[in-house]
PDB file of N, CA, C, O and CB in Angstrom:
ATOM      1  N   UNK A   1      22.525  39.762 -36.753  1.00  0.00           N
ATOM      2  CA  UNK A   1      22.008  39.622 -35.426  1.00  0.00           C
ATOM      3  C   UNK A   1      22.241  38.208 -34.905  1.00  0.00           C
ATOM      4  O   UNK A   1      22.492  38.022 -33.714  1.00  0.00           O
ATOM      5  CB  UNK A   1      20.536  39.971 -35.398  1.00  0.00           C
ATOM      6  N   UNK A   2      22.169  37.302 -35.702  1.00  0.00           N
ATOM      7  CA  UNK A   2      22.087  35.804 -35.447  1.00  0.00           C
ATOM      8  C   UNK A   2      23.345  35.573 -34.454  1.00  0.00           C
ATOM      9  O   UNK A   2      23.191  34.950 -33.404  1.00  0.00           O
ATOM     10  CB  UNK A   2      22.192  34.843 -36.947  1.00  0.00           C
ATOM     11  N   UNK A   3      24.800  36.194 -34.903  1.00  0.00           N
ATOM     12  CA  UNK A   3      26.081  36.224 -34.206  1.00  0.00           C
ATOM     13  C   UNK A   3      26.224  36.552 -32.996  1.00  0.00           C
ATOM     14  O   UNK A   3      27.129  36.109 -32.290  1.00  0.00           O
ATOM     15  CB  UNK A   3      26.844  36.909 -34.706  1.00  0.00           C
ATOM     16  N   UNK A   4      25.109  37.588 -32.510  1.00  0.00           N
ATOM     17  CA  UNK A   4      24.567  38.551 -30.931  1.00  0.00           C
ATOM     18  C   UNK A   4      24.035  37.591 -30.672  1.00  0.00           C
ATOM     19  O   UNK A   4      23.254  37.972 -29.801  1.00  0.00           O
ATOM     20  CB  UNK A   4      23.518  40.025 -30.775  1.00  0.00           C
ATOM     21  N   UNK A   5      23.786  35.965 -30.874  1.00  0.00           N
ATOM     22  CA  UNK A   5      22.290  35.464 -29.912  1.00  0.00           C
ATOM     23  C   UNK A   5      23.220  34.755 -29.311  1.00  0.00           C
ATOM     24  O   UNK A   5      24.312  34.603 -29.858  1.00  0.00           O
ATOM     25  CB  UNK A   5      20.715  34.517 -30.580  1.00  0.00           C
ATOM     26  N   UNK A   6      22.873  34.068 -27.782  1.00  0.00           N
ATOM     27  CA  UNK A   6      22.584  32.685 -27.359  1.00  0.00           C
ATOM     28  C   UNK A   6      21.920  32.419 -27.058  1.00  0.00           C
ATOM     29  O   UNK A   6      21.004  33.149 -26.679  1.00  0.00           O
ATOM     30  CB  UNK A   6      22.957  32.157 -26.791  1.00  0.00           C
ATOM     31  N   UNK A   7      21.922  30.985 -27.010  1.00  0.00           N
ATOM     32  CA  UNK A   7      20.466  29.806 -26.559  1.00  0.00           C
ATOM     33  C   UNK A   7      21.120  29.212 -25.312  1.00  0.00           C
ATOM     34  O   UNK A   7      22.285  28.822 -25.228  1.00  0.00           O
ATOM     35  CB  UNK A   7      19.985  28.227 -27.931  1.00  0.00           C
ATOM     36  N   UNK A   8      20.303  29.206 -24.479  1.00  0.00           N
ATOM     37  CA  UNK A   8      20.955  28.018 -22.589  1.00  0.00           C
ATOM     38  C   UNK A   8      19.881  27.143 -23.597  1.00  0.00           C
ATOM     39  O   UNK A   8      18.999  27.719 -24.233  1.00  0.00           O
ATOM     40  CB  UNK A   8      20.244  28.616 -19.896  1.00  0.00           C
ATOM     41  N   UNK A   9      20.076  25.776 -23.640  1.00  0.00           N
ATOM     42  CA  UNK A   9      19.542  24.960 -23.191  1.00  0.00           C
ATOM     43  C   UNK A   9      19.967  24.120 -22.013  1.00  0.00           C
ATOM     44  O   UNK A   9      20.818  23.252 -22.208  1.00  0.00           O
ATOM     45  CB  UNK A   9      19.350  24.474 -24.036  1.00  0.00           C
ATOM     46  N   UNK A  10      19.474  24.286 -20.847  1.00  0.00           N
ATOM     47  CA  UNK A  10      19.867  23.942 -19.132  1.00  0.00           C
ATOM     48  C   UNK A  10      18.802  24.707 -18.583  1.00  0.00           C
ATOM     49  O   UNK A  10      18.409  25.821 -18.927  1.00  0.00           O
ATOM     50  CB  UNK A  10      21.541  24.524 -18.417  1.00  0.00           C
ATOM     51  N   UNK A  11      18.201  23.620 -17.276  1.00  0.00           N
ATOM     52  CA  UNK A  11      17.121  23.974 -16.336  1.00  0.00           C
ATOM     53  C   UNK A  11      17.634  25.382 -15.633  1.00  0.00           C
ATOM     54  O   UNK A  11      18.723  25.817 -15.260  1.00  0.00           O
ATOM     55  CB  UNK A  11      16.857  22.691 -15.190  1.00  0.00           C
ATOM     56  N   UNK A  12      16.343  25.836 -15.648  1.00  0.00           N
ATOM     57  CA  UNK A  12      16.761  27.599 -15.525  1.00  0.00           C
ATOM     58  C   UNK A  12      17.641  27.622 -13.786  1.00  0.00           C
ATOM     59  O   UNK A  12      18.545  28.355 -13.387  1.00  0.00           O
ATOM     60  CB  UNK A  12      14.738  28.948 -15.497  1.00  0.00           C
ATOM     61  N   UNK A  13      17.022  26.682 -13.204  1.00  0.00           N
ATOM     62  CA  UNK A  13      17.550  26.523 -11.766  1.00  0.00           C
ATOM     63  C   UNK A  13      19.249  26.544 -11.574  1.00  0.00           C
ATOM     64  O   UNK A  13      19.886  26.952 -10.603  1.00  0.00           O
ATOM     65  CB  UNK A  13      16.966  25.056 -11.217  1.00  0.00           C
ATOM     66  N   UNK A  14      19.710  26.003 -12.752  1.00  0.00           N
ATOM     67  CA  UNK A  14      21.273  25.243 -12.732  1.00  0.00           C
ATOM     68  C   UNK A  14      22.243  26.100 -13.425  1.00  0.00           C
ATOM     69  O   UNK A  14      23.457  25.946 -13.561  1.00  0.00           O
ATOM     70  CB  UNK A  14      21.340  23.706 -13.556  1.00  0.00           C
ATOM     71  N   UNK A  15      21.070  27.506 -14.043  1.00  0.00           N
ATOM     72  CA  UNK A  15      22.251  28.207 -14.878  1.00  0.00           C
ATOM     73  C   UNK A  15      21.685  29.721 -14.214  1.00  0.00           C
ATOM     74  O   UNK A  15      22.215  30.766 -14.592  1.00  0.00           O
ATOM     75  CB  UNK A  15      22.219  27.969 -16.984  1.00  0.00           C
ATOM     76  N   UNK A  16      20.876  29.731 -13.477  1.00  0.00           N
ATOM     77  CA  UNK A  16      20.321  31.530 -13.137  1.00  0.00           C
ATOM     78  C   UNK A  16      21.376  32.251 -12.776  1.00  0.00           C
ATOM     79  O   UNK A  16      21.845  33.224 -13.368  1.00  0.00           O
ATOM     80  CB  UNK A  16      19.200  31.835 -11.799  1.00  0.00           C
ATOM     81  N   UNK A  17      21.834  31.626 -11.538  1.00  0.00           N
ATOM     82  CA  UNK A  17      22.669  32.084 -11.043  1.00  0.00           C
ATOM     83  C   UNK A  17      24.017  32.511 -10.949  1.00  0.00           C
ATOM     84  O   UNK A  17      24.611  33.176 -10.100  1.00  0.00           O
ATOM     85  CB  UNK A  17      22.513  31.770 -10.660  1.00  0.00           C
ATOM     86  N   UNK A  18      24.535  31.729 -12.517  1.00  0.00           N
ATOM     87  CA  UNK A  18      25.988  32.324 -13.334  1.00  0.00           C
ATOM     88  C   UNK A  18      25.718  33.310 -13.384  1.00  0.00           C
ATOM     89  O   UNK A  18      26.615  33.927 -12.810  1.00  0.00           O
ATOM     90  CB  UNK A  18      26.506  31.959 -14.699  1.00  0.00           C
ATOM     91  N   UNK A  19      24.458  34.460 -13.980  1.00  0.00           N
ATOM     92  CA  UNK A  19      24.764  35.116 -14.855  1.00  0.00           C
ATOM     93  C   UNK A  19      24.814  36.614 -13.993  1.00  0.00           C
ATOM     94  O   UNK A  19      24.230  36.858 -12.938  1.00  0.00           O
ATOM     95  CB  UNK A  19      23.818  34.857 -16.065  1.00  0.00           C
ATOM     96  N   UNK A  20      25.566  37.393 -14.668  1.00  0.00           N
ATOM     97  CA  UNK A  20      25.500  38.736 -13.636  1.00  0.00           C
ATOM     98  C   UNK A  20      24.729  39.597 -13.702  1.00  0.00           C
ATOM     99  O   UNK A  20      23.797  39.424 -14.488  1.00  0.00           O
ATOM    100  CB  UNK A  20      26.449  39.500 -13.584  1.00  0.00           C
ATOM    101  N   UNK A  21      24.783  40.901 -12.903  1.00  0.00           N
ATOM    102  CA  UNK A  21      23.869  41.483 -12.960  1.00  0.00           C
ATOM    103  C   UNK A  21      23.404  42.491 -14.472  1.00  0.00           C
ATOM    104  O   UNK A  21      24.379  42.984 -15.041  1.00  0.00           O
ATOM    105  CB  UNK A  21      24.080  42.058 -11.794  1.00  0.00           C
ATOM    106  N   UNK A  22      22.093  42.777 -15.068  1.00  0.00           N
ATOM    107  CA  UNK A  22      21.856  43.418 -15.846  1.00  0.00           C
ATOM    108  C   UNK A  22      22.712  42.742 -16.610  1.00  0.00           C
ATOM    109  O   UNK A  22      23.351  43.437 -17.400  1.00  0.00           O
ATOM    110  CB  UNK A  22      21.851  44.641 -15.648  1.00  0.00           C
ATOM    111  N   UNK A  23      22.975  41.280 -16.615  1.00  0.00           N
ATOM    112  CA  UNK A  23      23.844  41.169 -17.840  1.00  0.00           C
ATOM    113  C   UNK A  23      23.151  40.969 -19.124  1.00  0.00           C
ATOM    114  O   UNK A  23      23.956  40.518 -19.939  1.00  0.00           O
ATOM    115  CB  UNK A  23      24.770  40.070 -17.697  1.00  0.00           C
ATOM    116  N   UNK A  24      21.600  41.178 -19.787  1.00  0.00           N
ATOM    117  CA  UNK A  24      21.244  40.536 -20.757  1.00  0.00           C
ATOM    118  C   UNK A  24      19.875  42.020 -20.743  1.00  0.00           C
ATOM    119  O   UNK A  24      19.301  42.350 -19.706  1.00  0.00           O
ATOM    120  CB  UNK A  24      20.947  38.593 -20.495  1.00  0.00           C
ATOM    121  N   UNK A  25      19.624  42.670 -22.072  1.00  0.00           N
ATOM    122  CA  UNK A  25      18.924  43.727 -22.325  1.00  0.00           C
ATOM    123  C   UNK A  25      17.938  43.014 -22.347  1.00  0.00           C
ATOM    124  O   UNK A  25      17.176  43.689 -21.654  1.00  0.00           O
ATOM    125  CB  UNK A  25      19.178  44.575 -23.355  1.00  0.00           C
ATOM    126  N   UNK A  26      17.239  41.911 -22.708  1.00  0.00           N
ATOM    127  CA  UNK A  26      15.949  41.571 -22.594  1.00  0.00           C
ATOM    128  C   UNK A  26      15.909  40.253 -22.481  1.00  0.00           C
ATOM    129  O   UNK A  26      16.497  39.494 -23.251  1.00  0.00           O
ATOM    130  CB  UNK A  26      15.173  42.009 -23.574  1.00  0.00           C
ATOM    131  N   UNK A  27      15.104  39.838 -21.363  1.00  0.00           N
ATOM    132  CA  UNK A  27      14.494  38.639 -20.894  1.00  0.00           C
ATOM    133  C   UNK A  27      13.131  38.227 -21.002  1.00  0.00           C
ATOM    134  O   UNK A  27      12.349  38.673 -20.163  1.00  0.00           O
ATOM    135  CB  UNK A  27      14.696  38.591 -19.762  1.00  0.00           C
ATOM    136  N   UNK A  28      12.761  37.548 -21.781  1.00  0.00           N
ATOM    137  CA  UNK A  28      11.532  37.213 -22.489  1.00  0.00           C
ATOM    138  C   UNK A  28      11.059  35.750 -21.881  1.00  0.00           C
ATOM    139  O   UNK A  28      11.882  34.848 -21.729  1.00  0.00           O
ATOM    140  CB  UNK A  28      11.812  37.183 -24.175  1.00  0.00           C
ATOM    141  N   UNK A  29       9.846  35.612 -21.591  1.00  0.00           N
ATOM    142  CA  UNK A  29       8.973  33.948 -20.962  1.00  0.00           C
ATOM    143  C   UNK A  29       7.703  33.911 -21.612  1.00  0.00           C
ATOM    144  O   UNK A  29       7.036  34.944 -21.553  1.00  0.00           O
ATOM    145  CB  UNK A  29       8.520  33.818 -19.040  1.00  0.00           C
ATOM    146  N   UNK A  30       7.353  33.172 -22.068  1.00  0.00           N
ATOM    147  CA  UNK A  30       5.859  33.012 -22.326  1.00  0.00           C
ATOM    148  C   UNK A  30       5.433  31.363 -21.522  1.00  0.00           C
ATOM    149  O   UNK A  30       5.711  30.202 -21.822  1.00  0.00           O
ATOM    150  CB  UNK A  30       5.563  33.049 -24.305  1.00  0.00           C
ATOM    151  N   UNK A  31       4.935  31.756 -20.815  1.00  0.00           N
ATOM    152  CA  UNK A  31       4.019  30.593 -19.924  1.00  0.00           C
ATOM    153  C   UNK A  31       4.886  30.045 -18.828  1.00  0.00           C
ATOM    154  O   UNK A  31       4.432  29.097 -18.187  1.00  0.00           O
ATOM    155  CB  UNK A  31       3.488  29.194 -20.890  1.00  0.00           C
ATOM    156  N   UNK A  32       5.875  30.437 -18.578  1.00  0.00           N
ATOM    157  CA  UNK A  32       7.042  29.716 -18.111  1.00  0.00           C
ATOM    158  C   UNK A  32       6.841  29.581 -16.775  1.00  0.00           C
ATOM    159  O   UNK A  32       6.916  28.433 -16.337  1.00  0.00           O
ATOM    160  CB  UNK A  32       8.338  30.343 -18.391  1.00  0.00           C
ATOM    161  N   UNK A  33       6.433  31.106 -15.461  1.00  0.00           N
ATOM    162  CA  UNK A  33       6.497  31.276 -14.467  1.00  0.00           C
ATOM    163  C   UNK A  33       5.133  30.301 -13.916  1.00  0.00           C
ATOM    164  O   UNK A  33       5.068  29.835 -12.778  1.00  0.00           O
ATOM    165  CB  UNK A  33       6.652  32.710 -14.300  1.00  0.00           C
ATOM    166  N   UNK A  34       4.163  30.126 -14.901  1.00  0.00           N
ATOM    167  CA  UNK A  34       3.187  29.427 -14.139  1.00  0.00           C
ATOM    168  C   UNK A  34       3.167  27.812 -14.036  1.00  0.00           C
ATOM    169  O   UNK A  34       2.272  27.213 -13.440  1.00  0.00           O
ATOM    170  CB  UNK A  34       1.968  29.855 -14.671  1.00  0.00           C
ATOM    171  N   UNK A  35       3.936  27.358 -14.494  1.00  0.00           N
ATOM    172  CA  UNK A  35       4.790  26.089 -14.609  1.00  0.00           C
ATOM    173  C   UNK A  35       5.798  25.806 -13.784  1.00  0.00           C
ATOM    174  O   UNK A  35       5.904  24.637 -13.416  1.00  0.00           O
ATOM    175  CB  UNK A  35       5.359  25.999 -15.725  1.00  0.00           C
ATOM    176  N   UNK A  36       6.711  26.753 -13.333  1.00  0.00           N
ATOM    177  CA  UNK A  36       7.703  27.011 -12.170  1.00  0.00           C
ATOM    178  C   UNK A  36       7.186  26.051 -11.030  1.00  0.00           C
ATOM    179  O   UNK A  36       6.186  26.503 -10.472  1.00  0.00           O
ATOM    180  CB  UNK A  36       7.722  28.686 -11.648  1.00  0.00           C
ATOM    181  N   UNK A  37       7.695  24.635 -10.467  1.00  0.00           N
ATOM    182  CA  UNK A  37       7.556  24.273  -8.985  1.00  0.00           C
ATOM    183  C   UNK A  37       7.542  25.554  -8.284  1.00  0.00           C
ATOM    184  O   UNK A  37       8.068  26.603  -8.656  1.00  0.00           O
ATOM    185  CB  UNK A  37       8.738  23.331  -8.417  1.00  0.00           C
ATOM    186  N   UNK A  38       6.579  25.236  -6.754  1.00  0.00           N
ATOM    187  CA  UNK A  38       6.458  26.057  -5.629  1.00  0.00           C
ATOM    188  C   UNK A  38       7.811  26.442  -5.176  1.00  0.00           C
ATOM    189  O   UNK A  38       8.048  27.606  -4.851  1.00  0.00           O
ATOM    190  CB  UNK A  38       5.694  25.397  -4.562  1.00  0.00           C
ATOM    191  N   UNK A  39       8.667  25.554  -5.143  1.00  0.00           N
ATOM    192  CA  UNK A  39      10.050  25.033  -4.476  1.00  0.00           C
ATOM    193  C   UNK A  39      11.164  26.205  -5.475  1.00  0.00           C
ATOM    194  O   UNK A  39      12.129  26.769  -4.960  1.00  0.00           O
ATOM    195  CB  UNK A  39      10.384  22.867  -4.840  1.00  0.00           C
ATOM    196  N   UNK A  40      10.870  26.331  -6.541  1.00  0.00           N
ATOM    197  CA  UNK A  40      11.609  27.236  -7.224  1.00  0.00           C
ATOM    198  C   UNK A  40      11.078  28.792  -7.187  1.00  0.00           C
ATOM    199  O   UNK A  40      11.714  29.456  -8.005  1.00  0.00           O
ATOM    200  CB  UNK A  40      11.677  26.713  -8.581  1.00  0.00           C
ATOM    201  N   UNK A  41      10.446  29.292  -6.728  1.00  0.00           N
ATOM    202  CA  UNK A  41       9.633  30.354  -6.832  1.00  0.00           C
ATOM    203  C   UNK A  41      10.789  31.776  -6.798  1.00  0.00           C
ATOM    204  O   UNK A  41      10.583  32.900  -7.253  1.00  0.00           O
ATOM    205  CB  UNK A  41       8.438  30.243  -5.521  1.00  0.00           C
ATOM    206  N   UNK A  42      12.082  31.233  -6.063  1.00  0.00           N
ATOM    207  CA  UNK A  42      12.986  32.428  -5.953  1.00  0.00           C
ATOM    208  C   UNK A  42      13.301  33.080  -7.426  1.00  0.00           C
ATOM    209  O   UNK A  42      13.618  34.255  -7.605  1.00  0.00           O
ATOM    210  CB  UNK A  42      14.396  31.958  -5.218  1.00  0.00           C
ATOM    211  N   UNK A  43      13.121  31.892  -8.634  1.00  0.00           N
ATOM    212  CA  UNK A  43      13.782  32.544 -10.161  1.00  0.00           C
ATOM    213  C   UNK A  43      12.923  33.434 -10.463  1.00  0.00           C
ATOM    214  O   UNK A  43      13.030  33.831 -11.624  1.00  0.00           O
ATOM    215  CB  UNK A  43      13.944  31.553 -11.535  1.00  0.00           C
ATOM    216  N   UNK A  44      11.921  34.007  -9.716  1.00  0.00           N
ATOM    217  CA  UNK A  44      11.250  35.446 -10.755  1.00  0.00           C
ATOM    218  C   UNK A  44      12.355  36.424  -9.915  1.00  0.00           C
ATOM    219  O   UNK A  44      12.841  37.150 -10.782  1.00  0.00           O
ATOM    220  CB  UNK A  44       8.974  36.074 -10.490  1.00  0.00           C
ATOM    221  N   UNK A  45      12.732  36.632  -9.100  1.00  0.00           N
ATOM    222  CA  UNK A  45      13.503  37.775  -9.108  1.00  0.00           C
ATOM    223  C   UNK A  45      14.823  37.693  -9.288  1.00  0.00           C
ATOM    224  O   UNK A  45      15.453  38.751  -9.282  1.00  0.00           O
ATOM    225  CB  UNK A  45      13.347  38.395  -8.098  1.00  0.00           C
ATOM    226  N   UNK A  46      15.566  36.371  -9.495  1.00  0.00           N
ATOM    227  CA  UNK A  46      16.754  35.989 -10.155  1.00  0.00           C
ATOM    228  C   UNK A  46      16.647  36.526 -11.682  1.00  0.00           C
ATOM    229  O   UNK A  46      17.616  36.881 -12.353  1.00  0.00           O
ATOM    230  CB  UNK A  46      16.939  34.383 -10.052  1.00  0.00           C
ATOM    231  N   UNK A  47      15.116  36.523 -12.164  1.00  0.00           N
ATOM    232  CA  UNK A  47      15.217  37.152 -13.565  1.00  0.00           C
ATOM    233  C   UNK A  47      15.292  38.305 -13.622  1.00  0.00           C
ATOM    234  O   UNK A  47      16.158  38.692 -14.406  1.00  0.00           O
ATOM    235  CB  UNK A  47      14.313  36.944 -14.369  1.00  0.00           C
ATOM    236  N   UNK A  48      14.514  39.382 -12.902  1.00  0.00           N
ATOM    237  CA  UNK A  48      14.689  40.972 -12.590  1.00  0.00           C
ATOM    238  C   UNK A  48      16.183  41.064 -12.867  1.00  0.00           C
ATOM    239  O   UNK A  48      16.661  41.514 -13.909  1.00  0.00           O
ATOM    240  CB  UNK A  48      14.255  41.526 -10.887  1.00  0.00           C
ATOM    241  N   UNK A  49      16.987  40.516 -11.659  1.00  0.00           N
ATOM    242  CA  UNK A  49      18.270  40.937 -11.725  1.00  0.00           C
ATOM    243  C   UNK A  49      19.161  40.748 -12.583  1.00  0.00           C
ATOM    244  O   UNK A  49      20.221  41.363 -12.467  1.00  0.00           O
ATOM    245  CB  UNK A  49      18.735  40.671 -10.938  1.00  0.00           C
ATOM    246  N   UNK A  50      18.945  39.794 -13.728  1.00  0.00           N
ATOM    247  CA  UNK A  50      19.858  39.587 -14.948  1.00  0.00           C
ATOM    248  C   UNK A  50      19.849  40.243 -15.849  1.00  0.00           C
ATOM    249  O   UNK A  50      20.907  40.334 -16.472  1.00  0.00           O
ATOM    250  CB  UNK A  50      19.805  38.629 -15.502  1.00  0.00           C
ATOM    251  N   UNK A  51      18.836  40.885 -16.257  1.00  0.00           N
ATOM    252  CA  UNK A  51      18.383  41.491 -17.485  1.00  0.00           C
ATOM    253  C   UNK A  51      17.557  43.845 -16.802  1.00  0.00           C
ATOM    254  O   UNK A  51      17.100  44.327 -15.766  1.00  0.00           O
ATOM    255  CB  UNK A  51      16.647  39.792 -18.222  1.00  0.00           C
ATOM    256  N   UNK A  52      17.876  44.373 -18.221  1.00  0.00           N
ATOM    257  CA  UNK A  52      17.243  45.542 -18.216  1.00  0.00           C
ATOM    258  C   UNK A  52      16.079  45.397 -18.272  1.00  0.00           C
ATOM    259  O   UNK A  52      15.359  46.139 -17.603  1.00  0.00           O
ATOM    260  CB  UNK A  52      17.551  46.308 -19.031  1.00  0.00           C
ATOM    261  N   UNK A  53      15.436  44.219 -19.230  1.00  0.00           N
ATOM    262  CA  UNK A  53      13.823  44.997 -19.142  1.00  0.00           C
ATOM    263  C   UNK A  53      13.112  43.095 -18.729  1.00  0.00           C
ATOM    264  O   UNK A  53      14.129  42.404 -18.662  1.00  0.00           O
ATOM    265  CB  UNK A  53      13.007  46.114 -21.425  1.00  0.00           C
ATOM    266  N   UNK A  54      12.557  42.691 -18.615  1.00  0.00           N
ATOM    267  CA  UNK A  54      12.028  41.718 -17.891  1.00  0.00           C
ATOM    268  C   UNK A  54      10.662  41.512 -18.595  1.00  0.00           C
ATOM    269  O   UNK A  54       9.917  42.337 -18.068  1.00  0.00           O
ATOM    270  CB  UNK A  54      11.979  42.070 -16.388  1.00  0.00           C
ATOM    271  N   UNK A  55      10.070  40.920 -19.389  1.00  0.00           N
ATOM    272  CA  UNK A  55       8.764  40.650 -20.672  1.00  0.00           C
ATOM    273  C   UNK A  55       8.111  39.327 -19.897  1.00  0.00           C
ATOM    274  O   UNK A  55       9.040  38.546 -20.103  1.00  0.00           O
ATOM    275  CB  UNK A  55       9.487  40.133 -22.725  1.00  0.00           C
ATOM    276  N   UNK A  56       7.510  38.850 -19.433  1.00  0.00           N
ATOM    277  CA  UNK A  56       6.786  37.564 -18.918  1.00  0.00           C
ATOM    278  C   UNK A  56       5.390  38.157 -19.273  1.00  0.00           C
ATOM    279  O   UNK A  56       4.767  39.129 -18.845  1.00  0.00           O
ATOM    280  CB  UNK A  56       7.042  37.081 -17.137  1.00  0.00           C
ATOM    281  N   UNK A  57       5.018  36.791 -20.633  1.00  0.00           N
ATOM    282  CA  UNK A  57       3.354  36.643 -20.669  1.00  0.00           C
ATOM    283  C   UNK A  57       2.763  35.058 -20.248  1.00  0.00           C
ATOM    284  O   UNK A  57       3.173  33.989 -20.700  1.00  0.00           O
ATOM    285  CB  UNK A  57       2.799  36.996 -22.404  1.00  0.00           C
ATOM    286  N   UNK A  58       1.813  35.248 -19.367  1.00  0.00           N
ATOM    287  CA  UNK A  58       0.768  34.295 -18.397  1.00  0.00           C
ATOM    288  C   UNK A  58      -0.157  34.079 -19.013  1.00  0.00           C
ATOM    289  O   UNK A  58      -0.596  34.830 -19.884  1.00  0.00           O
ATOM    290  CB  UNK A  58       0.211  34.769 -17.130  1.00  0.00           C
ATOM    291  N   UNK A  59      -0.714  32.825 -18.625  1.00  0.00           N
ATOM    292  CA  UNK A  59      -2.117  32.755 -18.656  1.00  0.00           C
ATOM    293  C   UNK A  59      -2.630  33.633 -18.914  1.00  0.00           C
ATOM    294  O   UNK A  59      -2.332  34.416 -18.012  1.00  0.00           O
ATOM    295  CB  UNK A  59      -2.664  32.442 -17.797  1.00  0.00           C
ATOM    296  N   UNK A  60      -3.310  34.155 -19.627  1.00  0.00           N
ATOM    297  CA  UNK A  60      -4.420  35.647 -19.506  1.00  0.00           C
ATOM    298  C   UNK A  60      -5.820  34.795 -18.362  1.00  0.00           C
ATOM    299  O   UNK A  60      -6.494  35.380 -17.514  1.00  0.00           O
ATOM    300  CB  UNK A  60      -5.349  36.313 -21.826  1.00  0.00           C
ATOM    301  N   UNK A  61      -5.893  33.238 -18.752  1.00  0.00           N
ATOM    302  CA  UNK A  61      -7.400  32.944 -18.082  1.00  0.00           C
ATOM    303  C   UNK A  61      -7.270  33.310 -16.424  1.00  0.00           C
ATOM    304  O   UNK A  61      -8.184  33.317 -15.599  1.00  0.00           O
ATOM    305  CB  UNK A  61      -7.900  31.072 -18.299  1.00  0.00           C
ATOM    306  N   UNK A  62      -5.950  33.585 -16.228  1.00  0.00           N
ATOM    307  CA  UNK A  62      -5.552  32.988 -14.322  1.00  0.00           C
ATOM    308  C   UNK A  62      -6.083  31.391 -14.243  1.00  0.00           C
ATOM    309  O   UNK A  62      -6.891  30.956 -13.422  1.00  0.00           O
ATOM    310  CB  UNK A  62      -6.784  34.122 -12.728  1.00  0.00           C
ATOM    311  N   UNK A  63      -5.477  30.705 -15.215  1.00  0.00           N
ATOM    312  CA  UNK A  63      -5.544  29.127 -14.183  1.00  0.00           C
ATOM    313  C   UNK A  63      -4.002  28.783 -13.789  1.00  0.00           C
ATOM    314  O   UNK A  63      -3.117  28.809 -14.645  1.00  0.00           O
ATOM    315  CB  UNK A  63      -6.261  27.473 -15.240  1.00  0.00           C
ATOM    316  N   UNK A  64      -3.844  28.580 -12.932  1.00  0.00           N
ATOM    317  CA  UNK A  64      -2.709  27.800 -12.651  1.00  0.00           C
ATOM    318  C   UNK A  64      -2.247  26.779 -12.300  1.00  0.00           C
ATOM    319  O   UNK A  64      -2.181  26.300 -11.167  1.00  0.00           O
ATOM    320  CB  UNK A  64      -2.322  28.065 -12.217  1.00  0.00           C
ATOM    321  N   UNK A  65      -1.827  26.310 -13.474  1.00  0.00           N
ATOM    322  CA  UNK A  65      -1.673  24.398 -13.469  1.00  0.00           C
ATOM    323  C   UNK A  65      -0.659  24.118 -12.541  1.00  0.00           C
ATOM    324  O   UNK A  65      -0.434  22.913 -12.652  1.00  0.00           O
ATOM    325  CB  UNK A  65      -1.100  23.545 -15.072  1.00  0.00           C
ATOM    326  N   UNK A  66      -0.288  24.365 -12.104  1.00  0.00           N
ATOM    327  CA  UNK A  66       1.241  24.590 -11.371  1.00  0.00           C
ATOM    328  C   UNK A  66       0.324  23.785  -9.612  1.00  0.00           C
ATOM    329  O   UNK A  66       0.919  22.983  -8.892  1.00  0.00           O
ATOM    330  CB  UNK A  66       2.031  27.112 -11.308  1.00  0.00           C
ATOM    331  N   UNK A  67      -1.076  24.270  -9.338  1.00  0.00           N
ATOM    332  CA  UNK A  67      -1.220  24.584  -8.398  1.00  0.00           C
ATOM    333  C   UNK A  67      -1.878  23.263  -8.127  1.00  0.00           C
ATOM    334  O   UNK A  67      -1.617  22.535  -7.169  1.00  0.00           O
ATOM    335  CB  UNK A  67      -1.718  25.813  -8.241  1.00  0.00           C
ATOM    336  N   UNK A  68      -2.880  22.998  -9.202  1.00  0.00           N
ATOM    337  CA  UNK A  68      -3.776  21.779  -9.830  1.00  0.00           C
ATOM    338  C   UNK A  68      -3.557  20.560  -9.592  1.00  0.00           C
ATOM    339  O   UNK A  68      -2.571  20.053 -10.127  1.00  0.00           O
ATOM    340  CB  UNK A  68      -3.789  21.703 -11.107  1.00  0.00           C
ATOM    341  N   UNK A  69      -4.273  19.880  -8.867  1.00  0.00           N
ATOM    342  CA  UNK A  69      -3.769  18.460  -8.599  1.00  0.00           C
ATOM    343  C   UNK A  69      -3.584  17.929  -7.262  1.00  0.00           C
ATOM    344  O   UNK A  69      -3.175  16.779  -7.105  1.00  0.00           O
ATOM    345  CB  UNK A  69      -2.559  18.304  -9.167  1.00  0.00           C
TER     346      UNK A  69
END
């Protein structure tokens, strides 16, 4: 399996948009979207469109640090 992987390391902003459609069976985030600048908000549905199945886990509390400050 190790041979099937890649890793982006690059700001999700600078590489979303290479990738094509449904090109990747699973797209996985943990904490990621609530961290996202306001200003970037378009990459949650830049992620829909890359991938078949789309996995994002949040906050369970609903705080959003993102907002804070």
């Amino acid at each position: 399996m190790g041979r099937h992987i890649r890793i982006y390391n690059a700001s999700i902003e600078e590489i979303i948009r290479d990738f094509k459609d449904c090109q990747f069976d699973v797209v996985f985030t943990m904490g990621l979207l609530m961290l996202i600048h306001t200003d970037s908000e378009w990459i949650f549905p830049e992620m829909a469109r890359i991938t078949k199945c789309l996995i994002t886990v949040e906050d369970e509390l609903g705080v959003e640090y993102r907002r804070l400050g």
